[in-house]
Legacy VTK file of the C-alpha trace (Angstrom):
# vtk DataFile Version 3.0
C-alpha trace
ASCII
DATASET POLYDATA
POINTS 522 float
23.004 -3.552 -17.158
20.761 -0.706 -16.000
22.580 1.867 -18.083
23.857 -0.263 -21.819
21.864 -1.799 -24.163
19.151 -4.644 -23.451
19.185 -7.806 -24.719
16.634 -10.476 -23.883
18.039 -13.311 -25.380
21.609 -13.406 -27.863
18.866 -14.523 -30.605
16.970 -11.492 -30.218
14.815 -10.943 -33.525
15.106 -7.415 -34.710
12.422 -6.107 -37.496
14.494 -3.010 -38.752
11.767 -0.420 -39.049
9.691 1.489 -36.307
6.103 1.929 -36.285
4.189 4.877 -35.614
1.837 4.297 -32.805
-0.545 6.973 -32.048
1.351 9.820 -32.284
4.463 8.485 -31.014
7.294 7.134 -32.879
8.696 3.584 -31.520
11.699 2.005 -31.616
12.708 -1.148 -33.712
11.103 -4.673 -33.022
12.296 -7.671 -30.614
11.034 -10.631 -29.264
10.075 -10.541 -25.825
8.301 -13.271 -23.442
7.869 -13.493 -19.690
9.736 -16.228 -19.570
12.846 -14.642 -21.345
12.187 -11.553 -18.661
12.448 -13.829 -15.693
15.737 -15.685 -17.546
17.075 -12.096 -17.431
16.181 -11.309 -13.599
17.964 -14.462 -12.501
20.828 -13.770 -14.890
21.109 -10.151 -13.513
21.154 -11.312 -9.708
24.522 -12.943 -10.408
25.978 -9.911 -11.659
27.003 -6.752 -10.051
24.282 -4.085 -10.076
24.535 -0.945 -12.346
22.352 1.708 -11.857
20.648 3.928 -14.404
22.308 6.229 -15.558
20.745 9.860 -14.982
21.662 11.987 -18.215
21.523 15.943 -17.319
21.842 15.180 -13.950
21.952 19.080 -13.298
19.043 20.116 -15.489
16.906 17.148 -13.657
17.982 18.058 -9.926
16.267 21.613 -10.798
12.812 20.272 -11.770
11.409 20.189 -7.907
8.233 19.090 -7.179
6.094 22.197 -8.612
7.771 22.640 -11.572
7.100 18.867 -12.662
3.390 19.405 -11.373
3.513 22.171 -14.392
5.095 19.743 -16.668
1.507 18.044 -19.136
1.891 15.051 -21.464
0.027 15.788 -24.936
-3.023 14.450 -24.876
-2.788 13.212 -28.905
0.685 12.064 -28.255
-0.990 8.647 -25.628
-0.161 4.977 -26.451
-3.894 3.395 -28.113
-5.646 6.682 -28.459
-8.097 5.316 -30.775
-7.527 1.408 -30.654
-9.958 0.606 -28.124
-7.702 0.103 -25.201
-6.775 2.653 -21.933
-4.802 5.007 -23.563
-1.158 5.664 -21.866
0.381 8.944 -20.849
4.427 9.215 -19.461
5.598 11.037 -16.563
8.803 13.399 -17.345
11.892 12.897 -15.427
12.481 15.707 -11.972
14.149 15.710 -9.185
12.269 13.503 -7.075
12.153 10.539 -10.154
15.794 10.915 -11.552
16.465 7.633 -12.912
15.324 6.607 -16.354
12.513 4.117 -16.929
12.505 2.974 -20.202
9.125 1.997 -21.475
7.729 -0.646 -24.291
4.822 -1.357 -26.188
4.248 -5.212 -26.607
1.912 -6.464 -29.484
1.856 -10.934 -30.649
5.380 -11.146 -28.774
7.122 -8.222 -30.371
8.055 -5.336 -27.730
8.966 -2.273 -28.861
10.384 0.791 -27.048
9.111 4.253 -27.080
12.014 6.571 -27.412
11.729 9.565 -24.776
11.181 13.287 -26.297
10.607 16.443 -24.674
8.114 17.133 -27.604
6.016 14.898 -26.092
5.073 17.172 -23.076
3.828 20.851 -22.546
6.466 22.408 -20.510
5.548 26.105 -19.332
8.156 28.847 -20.439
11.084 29.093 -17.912
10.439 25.860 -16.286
13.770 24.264 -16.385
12.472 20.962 -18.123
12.685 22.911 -21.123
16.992 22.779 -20.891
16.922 19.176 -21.044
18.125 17.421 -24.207
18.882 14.071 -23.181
17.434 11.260 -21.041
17.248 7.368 -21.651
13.916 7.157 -20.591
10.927 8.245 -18.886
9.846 8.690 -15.041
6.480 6.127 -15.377
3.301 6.215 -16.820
0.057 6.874 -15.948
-3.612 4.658 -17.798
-6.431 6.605 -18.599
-10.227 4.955 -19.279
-10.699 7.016 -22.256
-8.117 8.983 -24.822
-7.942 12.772 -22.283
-9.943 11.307 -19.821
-8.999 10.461 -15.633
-6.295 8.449 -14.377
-7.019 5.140 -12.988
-3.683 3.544 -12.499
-0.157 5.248 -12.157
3.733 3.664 -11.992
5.838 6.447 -10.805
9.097 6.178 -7.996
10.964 3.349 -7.378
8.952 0.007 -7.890
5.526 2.010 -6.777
1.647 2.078 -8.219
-1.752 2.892 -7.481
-5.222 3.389 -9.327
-8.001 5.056 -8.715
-10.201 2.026 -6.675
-13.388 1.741 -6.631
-14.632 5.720 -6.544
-11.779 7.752 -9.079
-9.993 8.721 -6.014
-6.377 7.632 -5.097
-4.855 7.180 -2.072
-2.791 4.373 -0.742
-0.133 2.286 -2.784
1.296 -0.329 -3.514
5.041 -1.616 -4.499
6.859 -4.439 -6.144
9.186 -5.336 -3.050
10.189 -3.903 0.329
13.847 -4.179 1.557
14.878 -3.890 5.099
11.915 -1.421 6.261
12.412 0.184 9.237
15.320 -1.474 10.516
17.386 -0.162 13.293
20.878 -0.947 11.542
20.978 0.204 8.173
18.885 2.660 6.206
15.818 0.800 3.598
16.293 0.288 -0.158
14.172 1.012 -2.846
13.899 -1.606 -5.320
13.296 0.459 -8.358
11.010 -1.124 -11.750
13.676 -0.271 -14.472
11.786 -1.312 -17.944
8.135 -1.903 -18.273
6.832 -3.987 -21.360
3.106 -2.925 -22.015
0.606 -5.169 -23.554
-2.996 -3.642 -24.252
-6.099 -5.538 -23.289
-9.361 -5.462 -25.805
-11.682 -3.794 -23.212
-9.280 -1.547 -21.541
-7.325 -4.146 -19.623
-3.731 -3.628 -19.565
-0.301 -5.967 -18.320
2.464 -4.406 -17.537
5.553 -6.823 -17.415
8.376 -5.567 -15.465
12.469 -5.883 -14.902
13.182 -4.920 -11.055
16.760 -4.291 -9.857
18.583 -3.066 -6.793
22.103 -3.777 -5.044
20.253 -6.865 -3.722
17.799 -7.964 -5.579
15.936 -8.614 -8.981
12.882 -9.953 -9.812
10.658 -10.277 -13.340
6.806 -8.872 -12.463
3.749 -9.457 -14.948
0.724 -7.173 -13.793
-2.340 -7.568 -15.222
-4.926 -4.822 -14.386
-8.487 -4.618 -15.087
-11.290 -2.345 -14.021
-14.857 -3.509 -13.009
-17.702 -1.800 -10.923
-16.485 -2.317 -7.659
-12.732 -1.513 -8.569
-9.827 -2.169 -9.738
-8.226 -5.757 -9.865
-4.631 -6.830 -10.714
-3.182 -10.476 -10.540
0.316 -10.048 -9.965
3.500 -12.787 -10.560
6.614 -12.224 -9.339
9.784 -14.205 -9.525
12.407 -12.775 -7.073
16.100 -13.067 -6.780
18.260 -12.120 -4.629
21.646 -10.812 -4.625
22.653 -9.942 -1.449
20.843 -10.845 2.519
18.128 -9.105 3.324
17.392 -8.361 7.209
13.819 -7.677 6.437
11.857 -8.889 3.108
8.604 -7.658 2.661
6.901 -9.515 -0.472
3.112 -7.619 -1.946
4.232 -4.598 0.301
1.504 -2.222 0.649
1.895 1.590 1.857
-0.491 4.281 3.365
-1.062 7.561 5.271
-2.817 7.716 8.653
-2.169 10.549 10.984
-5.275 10.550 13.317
-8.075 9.015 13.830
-11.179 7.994 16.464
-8.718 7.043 18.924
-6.369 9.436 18.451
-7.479 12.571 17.592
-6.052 14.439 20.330
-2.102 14.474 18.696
-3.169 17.026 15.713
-4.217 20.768 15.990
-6.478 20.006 12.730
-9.936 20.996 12.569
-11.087 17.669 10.414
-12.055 14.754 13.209
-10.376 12.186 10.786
-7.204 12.156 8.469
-6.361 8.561 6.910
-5.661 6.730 3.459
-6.574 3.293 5.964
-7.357 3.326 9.593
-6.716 -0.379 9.546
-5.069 -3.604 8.824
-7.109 -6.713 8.270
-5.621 -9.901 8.587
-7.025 -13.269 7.400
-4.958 -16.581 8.986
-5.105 -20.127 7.724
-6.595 -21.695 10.639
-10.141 -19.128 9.787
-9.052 -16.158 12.196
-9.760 -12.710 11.368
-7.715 -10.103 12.797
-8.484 -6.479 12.835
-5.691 -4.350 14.280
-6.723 -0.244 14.258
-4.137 1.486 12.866
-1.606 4.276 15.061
0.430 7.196 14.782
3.344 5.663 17.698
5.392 8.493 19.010
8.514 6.362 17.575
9.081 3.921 14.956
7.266 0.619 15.498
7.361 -3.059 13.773
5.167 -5.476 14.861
4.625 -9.059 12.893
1.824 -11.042 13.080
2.197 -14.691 12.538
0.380 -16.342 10.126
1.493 -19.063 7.996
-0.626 -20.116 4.886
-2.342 -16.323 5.356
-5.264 -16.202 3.553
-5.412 -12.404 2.516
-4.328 -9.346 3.993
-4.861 -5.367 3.440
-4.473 -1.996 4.652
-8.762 -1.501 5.008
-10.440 2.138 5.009
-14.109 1.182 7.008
-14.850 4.332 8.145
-16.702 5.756 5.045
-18.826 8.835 6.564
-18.216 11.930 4.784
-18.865 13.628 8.626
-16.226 11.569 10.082
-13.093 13.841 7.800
-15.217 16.745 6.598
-12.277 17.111 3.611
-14.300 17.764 0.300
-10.977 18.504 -1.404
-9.193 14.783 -1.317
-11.899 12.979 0.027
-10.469 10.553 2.449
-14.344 8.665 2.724
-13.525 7.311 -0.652
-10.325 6.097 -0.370
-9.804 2.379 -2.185
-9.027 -0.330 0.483
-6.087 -2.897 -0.919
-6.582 -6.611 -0.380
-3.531 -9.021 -1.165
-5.123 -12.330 -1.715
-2.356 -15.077 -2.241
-2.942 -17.114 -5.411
-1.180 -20.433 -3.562
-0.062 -21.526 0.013
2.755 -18.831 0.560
3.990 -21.005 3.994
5.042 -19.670 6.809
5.495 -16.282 7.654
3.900 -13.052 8.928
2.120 -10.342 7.791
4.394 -7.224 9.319
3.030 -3.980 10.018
5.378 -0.776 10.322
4.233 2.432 12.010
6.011 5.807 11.604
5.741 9.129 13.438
3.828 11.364 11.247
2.372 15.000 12.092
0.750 15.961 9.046
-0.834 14.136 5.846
1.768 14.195 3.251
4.381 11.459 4.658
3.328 7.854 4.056
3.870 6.248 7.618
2.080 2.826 7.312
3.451 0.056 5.661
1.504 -4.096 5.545
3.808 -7.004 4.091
4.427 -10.646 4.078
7.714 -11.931 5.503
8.344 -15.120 5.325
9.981 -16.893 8.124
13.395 -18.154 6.296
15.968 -15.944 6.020
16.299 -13.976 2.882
19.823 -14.829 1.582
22.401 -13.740 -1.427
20.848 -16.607 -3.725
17.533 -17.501 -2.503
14.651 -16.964 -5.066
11.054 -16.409 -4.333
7.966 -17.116 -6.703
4.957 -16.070 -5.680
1.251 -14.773 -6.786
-1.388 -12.675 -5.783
-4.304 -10.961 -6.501
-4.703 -6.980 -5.741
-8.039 -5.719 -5.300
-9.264 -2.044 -4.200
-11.983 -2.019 -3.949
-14.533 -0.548 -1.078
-13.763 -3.405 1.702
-12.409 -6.245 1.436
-13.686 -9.101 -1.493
-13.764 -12.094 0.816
-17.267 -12.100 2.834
-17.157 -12.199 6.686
-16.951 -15.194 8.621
-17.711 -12.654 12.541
-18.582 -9.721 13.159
-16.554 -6.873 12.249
-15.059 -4.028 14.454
-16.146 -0.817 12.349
-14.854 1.862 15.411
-12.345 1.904 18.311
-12.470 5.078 20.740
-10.538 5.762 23.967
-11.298 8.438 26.480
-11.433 9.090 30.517
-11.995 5.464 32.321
-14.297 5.384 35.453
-17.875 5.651 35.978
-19.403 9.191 34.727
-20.543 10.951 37.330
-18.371 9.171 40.000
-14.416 10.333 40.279
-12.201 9.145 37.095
-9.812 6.904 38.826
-5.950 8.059 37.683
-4.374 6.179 35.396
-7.377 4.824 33.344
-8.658 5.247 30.118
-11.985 3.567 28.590
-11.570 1.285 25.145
-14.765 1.138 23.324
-15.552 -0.912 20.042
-18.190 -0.723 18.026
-19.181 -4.086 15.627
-21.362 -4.733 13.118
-24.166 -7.165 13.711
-23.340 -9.940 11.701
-24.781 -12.869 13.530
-25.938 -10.095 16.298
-29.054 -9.756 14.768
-31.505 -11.705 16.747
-29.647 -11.011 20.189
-30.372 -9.144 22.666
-28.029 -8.154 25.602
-27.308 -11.050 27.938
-24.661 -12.102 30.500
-23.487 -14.881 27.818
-22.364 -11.995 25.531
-19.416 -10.589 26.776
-15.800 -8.921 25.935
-12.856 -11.542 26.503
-9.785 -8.822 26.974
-6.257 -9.724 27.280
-3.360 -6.914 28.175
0.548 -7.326 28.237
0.580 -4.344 30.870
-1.927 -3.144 33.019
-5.396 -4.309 34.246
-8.531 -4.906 32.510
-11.892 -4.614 34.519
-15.305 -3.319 33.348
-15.845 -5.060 30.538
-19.681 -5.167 28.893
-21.169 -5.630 25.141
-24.656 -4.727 24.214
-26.277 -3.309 21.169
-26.110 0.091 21.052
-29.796 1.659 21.075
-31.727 2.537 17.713
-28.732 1.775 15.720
-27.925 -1.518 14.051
-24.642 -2.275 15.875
-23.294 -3.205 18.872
-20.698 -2.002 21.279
-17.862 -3.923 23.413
-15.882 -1.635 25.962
-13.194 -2.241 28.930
-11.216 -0.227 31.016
-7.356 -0.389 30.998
-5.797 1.069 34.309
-2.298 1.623 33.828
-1.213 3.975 36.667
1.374 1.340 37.921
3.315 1.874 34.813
6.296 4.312 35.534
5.612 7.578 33.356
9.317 7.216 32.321
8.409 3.791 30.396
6.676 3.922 27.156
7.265 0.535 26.088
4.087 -0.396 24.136
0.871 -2.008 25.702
-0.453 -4.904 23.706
-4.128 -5.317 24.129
-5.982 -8.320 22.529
-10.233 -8.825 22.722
-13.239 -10.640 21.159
-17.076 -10.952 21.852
-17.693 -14.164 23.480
-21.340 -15.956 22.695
-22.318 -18.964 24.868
-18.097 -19.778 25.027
-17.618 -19.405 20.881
-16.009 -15.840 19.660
-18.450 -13.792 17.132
-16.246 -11.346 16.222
-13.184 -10.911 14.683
-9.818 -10.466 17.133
-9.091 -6.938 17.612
-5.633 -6.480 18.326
-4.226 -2.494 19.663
-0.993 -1.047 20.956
-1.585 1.834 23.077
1.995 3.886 24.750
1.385 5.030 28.035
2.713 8.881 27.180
-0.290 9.129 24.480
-2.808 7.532 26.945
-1.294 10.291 29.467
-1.470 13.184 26.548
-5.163 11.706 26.153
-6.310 11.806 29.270
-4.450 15.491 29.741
-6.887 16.730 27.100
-9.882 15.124 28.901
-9.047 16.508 32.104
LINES 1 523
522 0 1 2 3 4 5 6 7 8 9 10 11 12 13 14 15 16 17 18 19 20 21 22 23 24 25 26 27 28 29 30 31 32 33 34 35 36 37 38 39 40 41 42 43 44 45 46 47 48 49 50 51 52 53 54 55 56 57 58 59 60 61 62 63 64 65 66 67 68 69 70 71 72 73 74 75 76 77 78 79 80 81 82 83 84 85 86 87 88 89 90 91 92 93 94 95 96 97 98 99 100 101 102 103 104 105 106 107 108 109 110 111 112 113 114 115 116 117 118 119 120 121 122 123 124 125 126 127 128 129 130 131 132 133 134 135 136 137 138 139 140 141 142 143 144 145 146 147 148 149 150 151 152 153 154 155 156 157 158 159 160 161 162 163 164 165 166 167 168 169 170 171 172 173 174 175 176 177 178 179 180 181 182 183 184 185 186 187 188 189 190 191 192 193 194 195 196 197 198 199 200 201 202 203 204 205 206 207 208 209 210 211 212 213 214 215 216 217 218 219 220 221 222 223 224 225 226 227 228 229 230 231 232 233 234 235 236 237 238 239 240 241 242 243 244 245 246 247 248 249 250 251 252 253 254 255 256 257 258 259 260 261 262 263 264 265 266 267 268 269 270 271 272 273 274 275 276 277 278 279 280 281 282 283 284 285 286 287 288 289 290 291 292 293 294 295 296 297 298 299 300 301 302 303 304 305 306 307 308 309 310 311 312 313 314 315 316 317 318 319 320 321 322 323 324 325 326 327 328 329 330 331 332 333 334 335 336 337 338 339 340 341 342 343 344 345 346 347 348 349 350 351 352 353 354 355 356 357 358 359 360 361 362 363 364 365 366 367 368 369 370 371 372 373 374 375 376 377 378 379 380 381 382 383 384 385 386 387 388 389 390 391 392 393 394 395 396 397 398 399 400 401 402 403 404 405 406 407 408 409 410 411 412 413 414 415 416 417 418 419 420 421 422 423 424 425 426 427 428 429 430 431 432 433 434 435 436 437 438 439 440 441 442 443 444 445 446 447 448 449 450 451 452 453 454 455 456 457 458 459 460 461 462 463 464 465 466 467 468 469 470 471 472 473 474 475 476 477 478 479 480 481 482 483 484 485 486 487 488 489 490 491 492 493 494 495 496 497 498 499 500 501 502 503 504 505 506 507 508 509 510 511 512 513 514 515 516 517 518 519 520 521
């Protein structure tokens, strides 16, 4: 289907005229519902899958990532310029976003698509762009909050989107689906969004209604996206089919950059102290837990699932939000959006899965936070499912325990005495939620767990003229052969009279960076 003509229902109701719609000239009128889209994913899933056709494959393939950066939409040429709502902008096609999107405007149940045109766009003389004369569609769009104003959401590669957050700045991402991620037998697919259907809000809302397709899988989306003082918001539903297994399904996948941090900055030659879209995920289980696991940058490929049926929420979380702390006044990593995925009913069980690629610098996207739910994802199985998206500054759900806002590691031992060999010190800083009328005590202490190693040393106290407190341990792993760099799990809470106070921190350490660590120290 993803390259003929597309038919929602055989009794499609045509109005044979197009409209002219701020500058742009749309196609002829048919009915369209969500209902009829989802009727059309599950259709789909028993068929084979066609892919887009790419017109001018040649003339695309040329447009590299410069050239489309050169490439401008015109500004009087935006979807609902003047009608009140965000106005909408369309990315050209390139070699990096090849396969047509085609696009709609829907108004009272009548969608109508927006034809592409090179007239559309400002392309610089001798940019390549200029030798295309044929395409069935568009790359994505972008939303603005006023007609030439900023960004503040963007659809653009495969079934991917982001907005600006909370502060104008973007940073992570998130996607439709996520297919087989870092698996060790077979390479990832891409689910791509094929055809959006675009329904303006009356004070700048907008919902985006969505075909996705891939060899294995299709699925109807309905987005709807609204902007508010602490962010941006989107309630997402999804209905999912598949057409093939799946070894890894990864439902409200979210995706982000983080390179180095507090408790690694030793792996980069980079003058900034911090570089990160998120430098953690936060996990909220049914039975109350909350999990905070910092962030890495593994020296291979790592997948590591966290149980958690009926989860709560989940999101990739930026806390560290001192300008000092990155010292990057071009992208601003201090203002980066966190993403929360609140489920919208009990999703069962499952796990939220974290992935962890080996990065060394700031333009790969290494981190990726989904749900996979514990049955196998077969050729015929369907999914429904809903969620809200926030990003916003933290996450929307207020704290039940203290939260860990720092993690550091350095040289173990005593200072002044000998470091012992084989030791590094693990220190956490936490807020004072329900901290703030202690004071330090034998009854408040560290409970550390390690899958490797030793744990000794372990104290928490508030930290002097500050308003937070501090939990540290050492790990001693010099009886761990040099040669073996399978991960150490390491698992810890504040204790208070026998109840935990804090969230569960959760870290995987690899003895060759603990050794590159404590190289740099020594």
């Amino acid at each position: 289907m993803g390259g003929g003509a597309f038919f929602l229902l055989p009794q499609v109701v045509r109005a044979q005229q197009s409209i002219q719609d701020s500058g742009i000239e749309a196609g002829p009128a048919e009915q369209f519902s969500f209902d009829q889209l989802r009727k059309v994913a599950q259709t789909l899933a028993s068929e084979p899958f066609t892919p887009m056709r790419v017109a001018d494959e040649e003339i695309v393939d040329q447009i590299d990532y410069d050239q489309h950066n050169a490439i401008s939409f015109k500004k009087d040429k935006a979807l609902w310029n003047d009608k009140g709502a965000s106005p909408v902008q369309f990315f050209f096609p390139g070699k990096y976003f090849r396969e047509p999107v085609h696009i709609y405007t829907l108004k009272d149940g009548m969608a109508r698509e927006v034809p592409f045109s090179t007239d559309y766009f400002n392309i610089p003389d001798g940019n390549p762009a200029s030798a295309l004369t044929q395409t069935e569609g568009f790359a994505g769009f972008r939303v603005q909050d006023q007609p030439g104003g900023n960004d503040w959401m963007a659809f653009l590669g495969a079934s991917y989107w982001r907005t600006s957050g909370y502060s104008g700045q973007f940073g992570l991402s998130a996607r439709g689906l996520a297919m087989d991620t870092a698996i060790p037998d077979g390479p990832e697919e891409f689910p791509r969004f094929t055809r959006f259907w675009l329904e303006p809000g009356n004070t700048g809302d907008l919902t985006a209604y969505a075909l996705l397709e891939s060899p294995r899988a299709t699925g109807a989306y309905k987005i709807s996206s609204s902007r508010a003082d602490k962010g941006a918001s989107q309630n997402i539903e999804a209905h999912l089919f598949l057409r093939g297994d799946v070894e890894r399904l990864g439902l409200a996948p979210l995706t982000s950059m983080y390179w180095f941090g507090k408790p690694n900055g030793h792996v980069a030659a980079d003058w900034r102290p911090e570089v990160h879209d998120s430098d953690g995920l936060e996990i909220h289980a049914g039975n109350g837990e909350r999990i905070w696991r910092p962030l890495n940058n593994p020296p291979h490929t790592m997948a590591n699932s966290f149980h958690s049926p009926s989860v709560k929420g989940f999101g990739l979380m930026q806390r560290e939000r001192d300008f000092n702390r990155y010292q990057d006044d071009g992208v601003f990593y201090e203002k980066r959006a966190s993403a929360w995925i609140e489920p919208l009913e009990d999703w069962g069980d499952g796990a939220v899965t974290l992935v962890e690629l080996s990065t060394d610098d700031e333009i790969h996207d290494n981190i990726v936070a989904m749900w996979t739910p514990t049955e196998t994802a077969q050729q015929g199985r369907a999914y429904n499912f809903t969620y809200r998206l926030t990003w916003f500054e933290d996450a929307p759900v207020p704290p039940n325990a203290a939260r860990f806002i720092a993690t550091r590691i350095g040289a173990g031992g005593t200072p002044g005495q000998p470091r012992p060999e084989g030791v590094v010190k693990i220190v956490c800083d936490f807020d004072n939620y329900g901290f703030e009328q202690l004071e330090r005590s034998p009854s408040i202490q560290p409970v550390a767990t390690t899958s490797r190693g030793t744990i000794a040393n372990l104290a928490a106290y508030p930290v002097v003229g500050e308003t937070y407190w501090r939990a540290m341990f050492d790990l001693d792993f010099s009886e761990i052969s040099q040669d073996d760099d399978t991960p150490i799990d390491l698992r810890m809470y504040v204790d208070v009279d026998g109840n935990a106070r804090t969230e569960t921190w959760i870290m995987q350490l690899f003895p060759s960076q603990l050794q590159s660590l404590l190289a740099v120290h020594a």
